[in-house]
C-alpha positions in Angstrom: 66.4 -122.3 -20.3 63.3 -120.6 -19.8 62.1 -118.5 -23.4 61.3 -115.2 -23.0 57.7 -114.3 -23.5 57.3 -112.9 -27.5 56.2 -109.4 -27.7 54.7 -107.9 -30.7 54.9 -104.1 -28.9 58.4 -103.0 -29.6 58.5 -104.2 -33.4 55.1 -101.9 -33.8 56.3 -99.3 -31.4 59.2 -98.7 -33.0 57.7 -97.9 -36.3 56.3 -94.1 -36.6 52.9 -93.1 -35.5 52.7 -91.6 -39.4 53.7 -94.9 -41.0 51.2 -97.0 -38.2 48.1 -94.9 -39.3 49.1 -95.3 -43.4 49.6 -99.2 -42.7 46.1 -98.9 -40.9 44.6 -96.9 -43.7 46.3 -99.3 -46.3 44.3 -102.2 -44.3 41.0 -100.8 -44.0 40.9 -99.7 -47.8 42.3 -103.4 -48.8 39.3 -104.6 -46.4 37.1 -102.0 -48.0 38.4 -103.3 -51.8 37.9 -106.6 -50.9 34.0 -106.3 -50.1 33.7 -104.6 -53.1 35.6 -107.3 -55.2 33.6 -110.0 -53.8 30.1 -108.3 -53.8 31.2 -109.0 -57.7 31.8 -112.1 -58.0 28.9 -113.0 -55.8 27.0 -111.6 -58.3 28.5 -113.1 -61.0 28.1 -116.5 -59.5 24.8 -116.1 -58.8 24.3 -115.2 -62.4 22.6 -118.1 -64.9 24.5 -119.3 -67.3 24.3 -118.4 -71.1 22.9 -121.6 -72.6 24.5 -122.3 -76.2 23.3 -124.0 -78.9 24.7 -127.4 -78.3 22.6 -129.9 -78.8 21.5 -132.4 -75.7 22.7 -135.9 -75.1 22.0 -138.8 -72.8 24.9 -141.4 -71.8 24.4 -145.2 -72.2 26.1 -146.6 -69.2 27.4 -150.2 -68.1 27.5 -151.0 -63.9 26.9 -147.4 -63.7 29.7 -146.7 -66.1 29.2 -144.5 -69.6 29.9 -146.0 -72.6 28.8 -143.4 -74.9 26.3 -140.9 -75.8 23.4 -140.3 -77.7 22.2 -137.1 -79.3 18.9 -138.5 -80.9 15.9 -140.0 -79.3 14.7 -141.2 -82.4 11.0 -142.8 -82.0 11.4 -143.1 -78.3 9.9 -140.2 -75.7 12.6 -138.8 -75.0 16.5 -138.9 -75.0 16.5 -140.4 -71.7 14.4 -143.2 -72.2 16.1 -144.4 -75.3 19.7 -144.4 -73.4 18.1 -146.3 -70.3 16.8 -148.9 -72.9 20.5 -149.5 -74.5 21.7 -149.3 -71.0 19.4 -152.8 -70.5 20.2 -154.4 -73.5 24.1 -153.6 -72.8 23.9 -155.0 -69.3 22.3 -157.9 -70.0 24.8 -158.6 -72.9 27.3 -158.1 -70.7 26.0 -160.7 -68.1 25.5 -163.5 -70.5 29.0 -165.0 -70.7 28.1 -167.5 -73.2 28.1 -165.0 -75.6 31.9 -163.4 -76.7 32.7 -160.2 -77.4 33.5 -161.4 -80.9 30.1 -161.7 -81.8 29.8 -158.4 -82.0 29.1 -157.2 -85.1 27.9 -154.4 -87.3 24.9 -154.5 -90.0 23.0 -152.3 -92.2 19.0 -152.1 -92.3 17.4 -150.0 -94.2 19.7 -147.1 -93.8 20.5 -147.5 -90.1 23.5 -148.9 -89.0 22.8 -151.9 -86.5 25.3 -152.9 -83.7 24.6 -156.5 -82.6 25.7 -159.6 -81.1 24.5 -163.1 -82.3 20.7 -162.6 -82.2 20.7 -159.7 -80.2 20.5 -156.1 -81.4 22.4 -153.8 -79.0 22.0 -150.2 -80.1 20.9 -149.3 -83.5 22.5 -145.7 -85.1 20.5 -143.8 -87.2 21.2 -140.8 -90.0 20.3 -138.6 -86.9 22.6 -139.3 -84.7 25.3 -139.5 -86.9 24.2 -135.9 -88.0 23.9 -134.8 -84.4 27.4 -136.3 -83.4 29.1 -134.5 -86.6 30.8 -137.9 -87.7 29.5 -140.5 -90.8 27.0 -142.8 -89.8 29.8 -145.3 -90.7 32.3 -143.3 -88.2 30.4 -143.1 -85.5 28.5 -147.1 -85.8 32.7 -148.0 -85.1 33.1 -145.8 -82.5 30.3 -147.4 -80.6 31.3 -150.5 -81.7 34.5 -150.2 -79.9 33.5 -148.8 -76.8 31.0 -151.3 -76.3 33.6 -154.2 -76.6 36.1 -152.3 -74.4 33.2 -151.4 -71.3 31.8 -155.6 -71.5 35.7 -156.8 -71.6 36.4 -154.8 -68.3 32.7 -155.5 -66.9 33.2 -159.2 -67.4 37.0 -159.1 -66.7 36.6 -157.9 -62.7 34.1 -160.4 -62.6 36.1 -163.0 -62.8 37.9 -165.5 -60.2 41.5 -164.1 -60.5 40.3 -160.2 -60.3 38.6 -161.0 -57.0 41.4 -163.0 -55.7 43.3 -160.4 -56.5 41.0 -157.7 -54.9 40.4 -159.4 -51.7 44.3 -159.7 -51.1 44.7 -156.0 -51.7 41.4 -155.2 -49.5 43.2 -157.4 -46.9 47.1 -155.6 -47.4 45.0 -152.5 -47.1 43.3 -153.4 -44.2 46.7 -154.3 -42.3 48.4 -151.4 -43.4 45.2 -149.3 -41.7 45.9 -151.4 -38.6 49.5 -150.3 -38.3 49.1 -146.6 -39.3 46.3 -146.7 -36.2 48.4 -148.2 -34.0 51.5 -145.6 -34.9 49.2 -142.4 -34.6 47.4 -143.7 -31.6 51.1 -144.1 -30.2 52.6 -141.2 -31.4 49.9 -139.0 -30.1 50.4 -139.4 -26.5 54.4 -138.9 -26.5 54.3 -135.9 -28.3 51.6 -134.9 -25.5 53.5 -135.7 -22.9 57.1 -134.3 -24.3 55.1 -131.1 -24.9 53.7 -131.5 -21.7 57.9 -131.4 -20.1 58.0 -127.6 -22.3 55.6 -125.8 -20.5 57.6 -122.8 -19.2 60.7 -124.0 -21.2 60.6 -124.2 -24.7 56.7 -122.8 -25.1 56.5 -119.1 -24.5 53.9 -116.8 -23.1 52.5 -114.3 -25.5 52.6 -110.6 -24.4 51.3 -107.2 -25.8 53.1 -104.6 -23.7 52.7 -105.7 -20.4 49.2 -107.8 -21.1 49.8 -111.1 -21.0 47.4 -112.5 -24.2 48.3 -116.3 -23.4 50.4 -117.6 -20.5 52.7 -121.0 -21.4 50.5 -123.2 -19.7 47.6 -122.0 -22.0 49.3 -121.7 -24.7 50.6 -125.5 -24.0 46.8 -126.9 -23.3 46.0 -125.3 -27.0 48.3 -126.6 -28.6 47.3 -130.4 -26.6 43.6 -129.7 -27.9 44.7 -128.8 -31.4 46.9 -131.9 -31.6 44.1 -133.9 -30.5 41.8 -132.3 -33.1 44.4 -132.9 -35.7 44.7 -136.8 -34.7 40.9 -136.6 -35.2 41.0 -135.0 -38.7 44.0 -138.1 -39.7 42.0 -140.6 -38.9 38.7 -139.5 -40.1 41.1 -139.0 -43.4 42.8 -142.0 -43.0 39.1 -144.0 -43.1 37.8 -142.4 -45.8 40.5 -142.7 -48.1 40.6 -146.6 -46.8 36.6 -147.2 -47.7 37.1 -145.2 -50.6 39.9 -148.0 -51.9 38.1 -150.7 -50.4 34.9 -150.3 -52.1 36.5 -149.5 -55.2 38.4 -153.1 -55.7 35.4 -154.7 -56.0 32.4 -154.1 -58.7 28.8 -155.2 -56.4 30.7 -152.0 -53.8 31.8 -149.3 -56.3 28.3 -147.9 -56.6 29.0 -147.0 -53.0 32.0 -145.7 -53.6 30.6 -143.6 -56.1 28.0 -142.4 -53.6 30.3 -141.7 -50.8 32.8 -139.3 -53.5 30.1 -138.0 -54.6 28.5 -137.3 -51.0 32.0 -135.8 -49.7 32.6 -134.0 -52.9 29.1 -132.5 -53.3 29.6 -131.6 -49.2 33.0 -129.8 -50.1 31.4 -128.4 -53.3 28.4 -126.8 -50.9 30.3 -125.4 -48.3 33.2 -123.8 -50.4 30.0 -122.0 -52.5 28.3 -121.2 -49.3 31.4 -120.0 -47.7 32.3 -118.1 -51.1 28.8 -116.3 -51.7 29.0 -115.2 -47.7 32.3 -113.5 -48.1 30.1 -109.8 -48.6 28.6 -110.5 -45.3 31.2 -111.8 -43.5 33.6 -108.8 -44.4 30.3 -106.4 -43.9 30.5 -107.5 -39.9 34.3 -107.7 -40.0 34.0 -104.0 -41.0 31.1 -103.6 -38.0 32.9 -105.3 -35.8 36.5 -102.9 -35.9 34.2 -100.1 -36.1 32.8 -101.4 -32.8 36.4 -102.0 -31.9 37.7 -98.6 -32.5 34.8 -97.0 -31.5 34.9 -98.7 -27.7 38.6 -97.7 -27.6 37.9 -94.3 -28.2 35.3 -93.8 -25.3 38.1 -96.1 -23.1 40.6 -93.5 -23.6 38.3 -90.6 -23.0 36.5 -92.2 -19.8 40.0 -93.5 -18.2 41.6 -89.8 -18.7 38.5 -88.5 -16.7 39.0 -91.3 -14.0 42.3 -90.3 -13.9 41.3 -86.6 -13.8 43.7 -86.1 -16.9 41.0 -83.5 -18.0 37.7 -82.9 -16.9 33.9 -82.3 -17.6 32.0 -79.6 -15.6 29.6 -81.8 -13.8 30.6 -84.7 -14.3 32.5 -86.8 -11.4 35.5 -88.4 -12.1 33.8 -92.0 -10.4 31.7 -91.7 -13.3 33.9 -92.6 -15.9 33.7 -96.3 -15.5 30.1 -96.9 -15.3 29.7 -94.6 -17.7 31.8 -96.5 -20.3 30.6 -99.5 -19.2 27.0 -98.4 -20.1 27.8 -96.6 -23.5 29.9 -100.1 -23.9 26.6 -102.7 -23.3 24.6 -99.9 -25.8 27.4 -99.9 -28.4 27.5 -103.9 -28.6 24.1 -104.2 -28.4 23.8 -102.0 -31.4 26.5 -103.6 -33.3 25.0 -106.6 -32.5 21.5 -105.5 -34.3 23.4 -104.0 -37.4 25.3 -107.4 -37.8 22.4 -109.8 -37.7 20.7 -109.5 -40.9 24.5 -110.2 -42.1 24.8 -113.5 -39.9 24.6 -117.0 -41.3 21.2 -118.3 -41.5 19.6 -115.1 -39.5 16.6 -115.1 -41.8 15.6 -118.5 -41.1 12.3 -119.6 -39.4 14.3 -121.6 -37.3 16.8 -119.3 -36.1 14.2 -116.6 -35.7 12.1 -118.7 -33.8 15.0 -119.5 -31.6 15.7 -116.0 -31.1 12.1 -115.2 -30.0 12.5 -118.0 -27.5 15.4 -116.3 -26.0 14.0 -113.2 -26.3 10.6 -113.9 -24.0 12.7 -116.1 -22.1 14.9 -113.2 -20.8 12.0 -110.9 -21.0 10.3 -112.8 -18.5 13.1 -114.5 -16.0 15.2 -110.9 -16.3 13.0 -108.9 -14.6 14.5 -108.8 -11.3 18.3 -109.0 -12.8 17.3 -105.4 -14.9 15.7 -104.2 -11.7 19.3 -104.8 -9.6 21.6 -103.6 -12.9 19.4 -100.6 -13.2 19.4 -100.3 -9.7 23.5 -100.2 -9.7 23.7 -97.6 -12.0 21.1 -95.2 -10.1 23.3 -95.6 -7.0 26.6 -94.5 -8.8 25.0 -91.3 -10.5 23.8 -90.4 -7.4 27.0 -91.1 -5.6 25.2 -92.4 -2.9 28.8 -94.3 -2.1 31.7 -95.4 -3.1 34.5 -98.3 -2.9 36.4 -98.3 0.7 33.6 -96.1 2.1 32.2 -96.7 5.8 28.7 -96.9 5.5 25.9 -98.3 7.4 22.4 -99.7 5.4 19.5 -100.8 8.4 21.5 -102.9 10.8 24.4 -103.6 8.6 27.9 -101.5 9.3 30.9 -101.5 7.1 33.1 -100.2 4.2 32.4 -101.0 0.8 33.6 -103.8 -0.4 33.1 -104.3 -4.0 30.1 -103.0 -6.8 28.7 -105.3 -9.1 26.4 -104.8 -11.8 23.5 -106.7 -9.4 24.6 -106.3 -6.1 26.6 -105.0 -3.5 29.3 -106.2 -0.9 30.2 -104.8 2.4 32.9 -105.8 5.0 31.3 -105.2 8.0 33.6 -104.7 11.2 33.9 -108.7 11.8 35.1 -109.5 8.2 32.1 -110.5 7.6 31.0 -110.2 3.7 27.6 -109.1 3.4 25.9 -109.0 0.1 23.1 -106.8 -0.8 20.8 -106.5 -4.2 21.4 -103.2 -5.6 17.4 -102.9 -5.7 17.2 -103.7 -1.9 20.1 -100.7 -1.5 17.3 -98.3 -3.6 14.9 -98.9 -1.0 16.8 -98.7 2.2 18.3 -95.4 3.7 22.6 -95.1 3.4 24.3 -93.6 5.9 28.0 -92.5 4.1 30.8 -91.7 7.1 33.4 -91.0 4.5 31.4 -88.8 1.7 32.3 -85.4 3.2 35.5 -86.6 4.0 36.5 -87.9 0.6 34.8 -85.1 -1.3 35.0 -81.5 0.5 37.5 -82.1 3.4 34.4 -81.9 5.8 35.1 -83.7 9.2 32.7 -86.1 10.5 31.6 -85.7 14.0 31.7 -88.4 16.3 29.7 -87.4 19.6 28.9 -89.8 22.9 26.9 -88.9 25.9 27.5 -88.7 29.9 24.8 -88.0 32.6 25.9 -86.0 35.9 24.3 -85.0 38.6 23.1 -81.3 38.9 25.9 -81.0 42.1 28.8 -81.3 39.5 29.7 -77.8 38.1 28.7 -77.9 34.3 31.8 -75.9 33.2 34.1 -78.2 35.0 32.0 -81.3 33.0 32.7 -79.5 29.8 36.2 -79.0 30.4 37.3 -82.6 31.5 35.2 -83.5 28.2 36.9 -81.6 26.2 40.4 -82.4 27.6 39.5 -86.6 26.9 38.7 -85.6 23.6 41.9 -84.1 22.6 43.6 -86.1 24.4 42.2 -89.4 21.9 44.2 -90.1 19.2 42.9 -89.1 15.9 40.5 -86.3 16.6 41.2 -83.4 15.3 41.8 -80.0 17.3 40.8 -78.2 15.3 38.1 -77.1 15.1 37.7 -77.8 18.8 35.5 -80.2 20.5 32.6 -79.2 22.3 29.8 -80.3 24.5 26.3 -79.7 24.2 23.7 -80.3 27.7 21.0 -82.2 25.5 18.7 -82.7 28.3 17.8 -81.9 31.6 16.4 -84.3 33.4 14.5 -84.7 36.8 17.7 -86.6 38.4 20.8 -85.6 36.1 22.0 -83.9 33.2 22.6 -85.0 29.9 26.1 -84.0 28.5 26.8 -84.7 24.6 31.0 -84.4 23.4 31.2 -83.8 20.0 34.7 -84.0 18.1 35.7 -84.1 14.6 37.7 -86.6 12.8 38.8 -87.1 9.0 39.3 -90.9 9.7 36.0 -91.9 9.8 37.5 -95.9 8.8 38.5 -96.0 12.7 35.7 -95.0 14.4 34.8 -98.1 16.3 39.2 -97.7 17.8 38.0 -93.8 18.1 35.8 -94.6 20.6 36.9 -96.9 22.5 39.9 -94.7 23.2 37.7 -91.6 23.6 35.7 -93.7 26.7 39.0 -94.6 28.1 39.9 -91.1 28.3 36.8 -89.9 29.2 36.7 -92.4 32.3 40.9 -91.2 33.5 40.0 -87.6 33.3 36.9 -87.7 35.2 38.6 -90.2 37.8 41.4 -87.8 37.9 38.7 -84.9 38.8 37.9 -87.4 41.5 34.3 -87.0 39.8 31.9 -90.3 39.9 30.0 -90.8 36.6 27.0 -92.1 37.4 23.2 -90.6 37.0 21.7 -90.5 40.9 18.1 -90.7 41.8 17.3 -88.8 44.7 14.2 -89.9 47.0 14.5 -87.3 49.6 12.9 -85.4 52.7 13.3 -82.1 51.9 13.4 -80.5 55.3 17.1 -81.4 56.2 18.9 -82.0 53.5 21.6 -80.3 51.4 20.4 -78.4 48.3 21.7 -79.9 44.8 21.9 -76.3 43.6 25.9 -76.0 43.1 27.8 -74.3 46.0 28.7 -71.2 43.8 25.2 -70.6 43.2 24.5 -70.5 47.2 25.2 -67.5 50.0 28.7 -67.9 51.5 26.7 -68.2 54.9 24.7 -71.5 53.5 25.0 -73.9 56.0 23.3 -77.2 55.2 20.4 -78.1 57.7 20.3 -81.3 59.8 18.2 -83.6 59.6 15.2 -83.1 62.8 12.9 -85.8 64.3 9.8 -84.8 66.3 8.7 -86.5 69.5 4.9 -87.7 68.8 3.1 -88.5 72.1 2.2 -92.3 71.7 0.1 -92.3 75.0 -3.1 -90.1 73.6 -3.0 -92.2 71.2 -2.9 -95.5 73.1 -5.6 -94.3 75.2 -8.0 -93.6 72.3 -7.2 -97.2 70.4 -8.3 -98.8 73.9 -11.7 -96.7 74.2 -12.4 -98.1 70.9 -11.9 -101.2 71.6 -14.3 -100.8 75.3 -16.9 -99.8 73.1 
């Protein structure tokens, strides 16, 4: 069965506008406690410790082990040196089998307390120390005493045969088990990717606020495929360090790395919880710019889309400007935001992020110049509402409606469906011809006008009337007001006749046209009136006038046409006396 997509609208809707602003209140005063709070014990952190007045002390330590400590550095330099030189003798006790542990023994010389074993002196504990420890000379010679003998037994014990036996069975147990654990996650892995694959649309939801879709199944699916895979990576990586960690440990000659690798993880952990901890002010501080930003930006949305809308309006300002117009405020607001935040973000002071960031900087500087040209370019051409989408316009040679308007350039559909993209810098430059402006903004008509030539022997009243009569007889132009005709020129063999109609449709102007030809070319047919432009080469003695018959007498008859006899034989007669001569 298919889930339905969860919705968090109605459980929020339904609550009270009065109890959704206190819960909001509640939160940004909890945010605003929570800066404070943490400011605190940022400062607190960062505060020095109060040093006491506990004495110092230096450990004596065996394979990297302590054994105990020492509080007095007695004739030696300094505390350090005297526990790194017990540390030595220690060790190499502790290396010499041939000598038990029951050779050790305690002496006194000359008021110290000696710790030795056969002819070698181990530490010797002096009045001092046993004043600095707060125990009896006596107390405190024992105490060492024992711990020495316990640290050498278990030195000396995982030394031995048996212990490493032991250890290399457990390394290799270990090392099977790791095997099979791989084996079962690499395994498991894919079949819970490919059963959750089988859910999408099933059992895995969409996620919806209102009707906004936030996530649709098969995204939410793929996330929860990458966060798997993530989490497979985060077992093993897991898996392998608690493995090393073991491995290295069975065995003394490894544990100094297994030291260094806890220590290296640890010290990791320790840095990144105390950088994350002492960046909580800052990171609350652009929490707190950012839903400022947030609330601020959906403020200005509401305002711009109720002016879009024409919900309310603003005396000179266009309701096509509400967009832009947010969009700009929009890129400002970020872009401020952005420079509040910065001192607050991670490593922003830097010399290698700032160094990056002037990188960027001359590298937009310089390779944005003619992107800011084009954006500035688009914004220029919608405060001047040069056009608009869906309008028919024509830019040079290019005709066709408006297609789309992007931040750097422009698309038109010209009449062939063919998508013509222009930079908005190029459109600054170039003169726009807008067929739908009027139409769209005042209701004013746009003209459509075409042009016949007629002889002067064709009445001109009777040319305007069948002109007139094709117009309104077109489809689409409007009658009123009326069409007319204009004589634009008059020429030496014919007479220029311009129609001029009006149309609010100025998307069909090419269909407009054509039907206004056709009906231009049936009503003059129908007049039994020949459009054509005639060039007259003519003898004027015989011919008819071109002046129209209404202009001439009602006696005008039209002349014929008269040839003259020429006598040829005069001139015969004087060709052959030139030729006698």
């Amino acid at each position: 069965m298919n889930q339905q997509p969860i919705s968090f609208h109605h459980s929020w809707r339904s609550l009270s506008y009065p109890i959704r602003r206190c819960i909001r209140a509640a939160a940004l005063i909890c945010l605003i406690a929570a800066l404070i709070v943490t400011t605190s014990l940022s400062v607190v952190s960062q505060t020095p410790p109060v040093t006491t007045g506990k004495a110092a002390s230096a450990a004596v330590k065996l394979d990297n082990q302590p054994v105990f400590v020492i509080r007095d550095k007695s004739q030696f330099a300094s505390l350090e040196q005297r526990a790194q030189r017990v540390s030595d003798r220690l060790q190499r006790f502790a290396d010499n089998q041939s000598i038990p542990l029951e050779a050790i023994a305690t002496a006194s010389v000359e008021g110290n307390s000696v710790i030795y074993a056969e002819d070698n002196i181990l530490v010797t504990v002096s009045a001092a120390d046993a004043k600095a420890a707060g125990l009896s000379q006596q107390a405190l010679t024992n105490d060492y005493s024992q711990h020495i003998r316990q640290s050498v037994s278990q030195y000396r014990q995982e030394r031995s045969a048996s212990y490493l036996i032991r250890a290399a069975i457990i390394a290799v147990v270990c090392t099977i088990a790791l095997i099979v654990l791989l084996i079962i996650l690499n395994n498991a892995v894919p079949h819970f990717h490919r059963w959750l694959d089988r859910q999408r649309n099933r059992r895995v939801p969409s996620l919806q606020i209102q009707n906004f879709e936030l996530m649709s199944s098969d995204q939410l699916s793929d996330l929860l495929l990458d966060l798997t895979s993530l989490l497979r990576i985060g077992l093993i990586l897991t898996i392998l360090y608690v493995y090393f960690s073991l491995i290295l440990n069975l065995f003394p000659q490894t544990r100094p790395l297994a030291s260094h690798l806890f220590s290296y993880v640890r010290n990791l952990g320790v840095t990144v919880w105390t950088a994350f901890v002492n960046y909580l002010p800052s990171l609350l501080m652009v929490g707190l710019i950012v839903i400022a930003t947030y609330y601020l930006l959906r403020f200005l949305k509401r305002v711009f889309d109720g002016i879009s809308r024409r919900a309310f309006s603003i005396r000179g300002f266009y309701p096509e400007w509400g967009e832009p117009t947010y969009r700009l405020l929009s890129y400002l607001i970020i872009a401020l935001a952005v420079i509040v935040a910065f001192p607050f973000l991670p490593g922003s002071r830097s010399p290698a992020f700032q160094g990056i960031s002037l990188f960027l900087g001359a590298l937009v500087s310089l390779g944005a110049t003619a992107a800011v040209a084009n954006i500035v370019s688009g914004f220029i051409l919608v405060y001047t509402r040069a056009f608009q989408l869906g309008d028919r316009i024509q830019i040079g040679g290019v005709l066709g409606d408006v297609e789309e308007k992007l931040a750097l350039v422009t698309r038109i559909r010209t009449l062939n469906n063919e998508l013509v993209t222009i930079p908005n810098a190029a459109l600054m430059a170039a003169n726009i011809t807008n067929y739908s402006a009027l139409v769209r903004d005042s209701n004013t008509p746009l003209i459509l006008h075409t042009t016949v030539t007629l002889g002067y022997d064709v009445p001109w009243r009777r040319v305007h009337q069948i002109l007139v009569e094709a117009a309104l007889a077109t489809a689409d132009i409007l009658p009123n007001p009326s069409p007319f005709v204009l004589q634009t020129a008059l020429t030496d063999f014919y007479v220029n006749y311009e129609l001029r109609a009006h149309t609010v449709h100025p998307e069909k102007m090419p269909a407009i046209y054509s039907t206004l030809h056709q009906n231009i070319q049936d009503k003059f047919n129908e007049a039994e009136i020949e459009i054509c432009s005639p060039h007259y080469s003519a003898l004027r003695d015989g011919n008819t006038t071109t002046i129209p018959g209404s202009y001439l007498p009602q006696d005008y008859t039209p002349p014929r046409f008269r040839v003259d006899s020429i006598d040829t034989s005069a001139k015969l007669e004087d060709h052959s006396g030139d030729r006698q001569v």
